[in-house]
N, C-alpha and C positions, 0 to 999 in steps of 0.2 A: 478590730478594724472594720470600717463600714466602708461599702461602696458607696464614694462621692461622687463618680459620674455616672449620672443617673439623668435618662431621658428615654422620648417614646417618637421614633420617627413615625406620621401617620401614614397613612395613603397621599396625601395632599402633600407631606413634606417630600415624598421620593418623588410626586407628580414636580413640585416646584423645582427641586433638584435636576430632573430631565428635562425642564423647560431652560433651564442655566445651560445646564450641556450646548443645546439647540442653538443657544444665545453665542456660546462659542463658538462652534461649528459655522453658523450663518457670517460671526464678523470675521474669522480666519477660513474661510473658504480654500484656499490653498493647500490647505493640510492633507499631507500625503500618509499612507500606510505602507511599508515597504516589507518585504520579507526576510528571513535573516541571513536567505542566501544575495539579497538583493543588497542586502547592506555590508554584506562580505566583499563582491563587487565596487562598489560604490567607490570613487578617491574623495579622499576627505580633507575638508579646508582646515587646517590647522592654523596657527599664529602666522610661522612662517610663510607660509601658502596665499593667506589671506595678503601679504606685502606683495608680495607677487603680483594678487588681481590688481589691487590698488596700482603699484608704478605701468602694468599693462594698461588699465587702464585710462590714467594718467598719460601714458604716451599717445593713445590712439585718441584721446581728445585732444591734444594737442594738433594733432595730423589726420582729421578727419578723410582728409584729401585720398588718402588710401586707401578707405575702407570699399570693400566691395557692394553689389546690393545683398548680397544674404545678410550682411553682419550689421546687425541694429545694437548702435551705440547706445541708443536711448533707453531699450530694455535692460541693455546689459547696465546702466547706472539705475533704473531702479530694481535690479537682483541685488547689485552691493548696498542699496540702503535700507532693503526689507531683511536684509543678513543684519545689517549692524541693530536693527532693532529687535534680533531674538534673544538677546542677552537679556533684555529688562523683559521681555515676554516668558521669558523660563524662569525667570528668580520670581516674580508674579506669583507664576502658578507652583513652583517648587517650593515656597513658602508655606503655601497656602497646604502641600501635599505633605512637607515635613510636620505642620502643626497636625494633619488628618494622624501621621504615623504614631506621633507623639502618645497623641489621646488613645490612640489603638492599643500601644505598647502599657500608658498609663493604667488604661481600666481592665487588660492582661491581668496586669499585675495583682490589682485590689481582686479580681475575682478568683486567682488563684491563690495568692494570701488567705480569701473568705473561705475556698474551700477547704484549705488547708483546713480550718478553723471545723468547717463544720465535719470533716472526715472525722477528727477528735470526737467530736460529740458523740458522730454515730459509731465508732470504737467503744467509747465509751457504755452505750447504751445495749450495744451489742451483746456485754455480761450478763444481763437480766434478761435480756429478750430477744429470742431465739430466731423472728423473723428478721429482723434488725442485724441481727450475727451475720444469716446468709446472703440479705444484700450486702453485708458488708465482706464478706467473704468473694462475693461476685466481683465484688469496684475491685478489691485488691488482685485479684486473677487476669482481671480485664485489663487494669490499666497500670499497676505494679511487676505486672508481666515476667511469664519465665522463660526462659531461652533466647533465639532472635529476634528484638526490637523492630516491629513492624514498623513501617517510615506512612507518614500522612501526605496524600497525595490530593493537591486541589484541582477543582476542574471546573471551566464554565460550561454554561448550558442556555444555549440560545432558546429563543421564545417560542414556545407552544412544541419542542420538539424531544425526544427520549433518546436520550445515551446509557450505553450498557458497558458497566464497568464490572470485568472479568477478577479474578484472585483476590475479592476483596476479604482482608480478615471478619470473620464472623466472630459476632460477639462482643464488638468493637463498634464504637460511636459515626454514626452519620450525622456529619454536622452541616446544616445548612448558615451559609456566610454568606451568605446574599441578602436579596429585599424581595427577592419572590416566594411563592410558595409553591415548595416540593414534593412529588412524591415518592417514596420508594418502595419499587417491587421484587419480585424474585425475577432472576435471569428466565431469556429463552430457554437455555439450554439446562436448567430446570428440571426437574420430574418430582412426580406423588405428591406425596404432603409439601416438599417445600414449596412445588409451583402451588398448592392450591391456599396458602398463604394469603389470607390481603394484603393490597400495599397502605404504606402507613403516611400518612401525612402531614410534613414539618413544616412548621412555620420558619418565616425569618428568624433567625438570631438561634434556634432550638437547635437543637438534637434528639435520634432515637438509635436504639441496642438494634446493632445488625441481627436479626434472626440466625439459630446454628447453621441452619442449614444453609443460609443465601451465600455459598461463596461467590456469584454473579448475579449481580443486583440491577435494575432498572431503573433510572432517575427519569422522572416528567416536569419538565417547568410549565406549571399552569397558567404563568402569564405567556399572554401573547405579544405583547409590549416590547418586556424587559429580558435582559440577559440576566440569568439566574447563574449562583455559585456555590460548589458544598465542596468537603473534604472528606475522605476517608482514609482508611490503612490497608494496604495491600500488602502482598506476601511476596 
């Protein structure tokens, strides 16, 4: 089996991509970001609730005569017609996010398929030749794993700034899943040979082997731009 989805996002295509972002942001200006205790808080317009605003509504136009000066009827009929238009504004971009998931889940697939394929080989090849054994020896120790299944933890990383992620399994892949590029160092807390280690430098879409010793690792996103993203496994 070959990998069919096959492309090369460049500089220009992630620059055009944040230009789109900007394009959204600039024509929904309203868009709020709320926290998850804020949205715990929050009462929520459900089906039922939403009849509610409507015959409320509906009455207080009727009988303007009542309303006080605080209470602007005007605003409050374009809140109900900016609501009724987020239905076709989420199916838009939820469309657009389920096809992103799709292709995600798709090329998953072919490239573990592929490796599958090629793990055989180098099994295979590993008989005759001895260096070939002991990487192959290493993949299976690493990531065929013996005792507790370490769990992969993602993390973002905002622009031009270093996060230090503690208990990371050593020996075990840093994967950069972002569109920046990474670097990874030994922790602060660190000493002798492992701090004086250099840090290694990942491209988008790569990975590199935690070093033995790095149980506390250093990530640097080199852009200054963009928010950067990786994954590892912790203990």
């Amino acid at each position: 089996m070959d990998i069919k989805i096959l492309a090369t996002l460049t500089p220009t295509n992630i620059t055009n991509l944040e230009a789109v972002k900007a394009i959204v942001k600039q024509e929904l200006p309203f868009l709020v970001d709320l926290t998850n205790e804020d949205r715990m808080k929050k009462r929520k317009l459900g089906t039922k609730s939403k009849g509610y605003v409507a015959d409320v509504y509906a009455g207080l136009s009727a009988h303007p005569e009542i309303l006080p000066p605080t209470f602007d009827l005007e605003k409050f009929k374009q809140g109900m017609e900016l609501m009724a238009q987020f239905p076709y504004i989420r199916m838009m971009f939820a469309a657009f996010v389920e096809q992103f998931d799709d292709t995600e889940m798709e090329l998953g697939h072919e490239l573990i398929t592929e490796t599958d394929y090629g793990y055989s080989l180098l099994k295979l090849a590993a008989k005759y030749n001895e260096s070939v054994k002991l990487l192959v020896d290493d993949i299976s120790q690493v990531h065929k794993g013996k005792g507790k299944r370490k769990s992969m933890v993602k993390h973002e990383i905002t622009p031009g700034t270093i996060i230090e992620v503690r208990n990371v399994a050593v020996q075990t892949l840093f994967i950069n899943n972002g569109t920046t590029i990474l670097t990874l160092g030994p922790g602060s807390n660190l000493h002798g040979s492992a701090k004086n280690l250099p840090a290694i430098q990942v491209e988008p879409g790569n990975s590199a082997m935690i070093p033995k010793k790095w149980s506390t690792v250093e990530v640097t996103n080199l852009s200054t731009t963009m928010v950067g993203s990786f994954s590892v496994k912790v203990n």
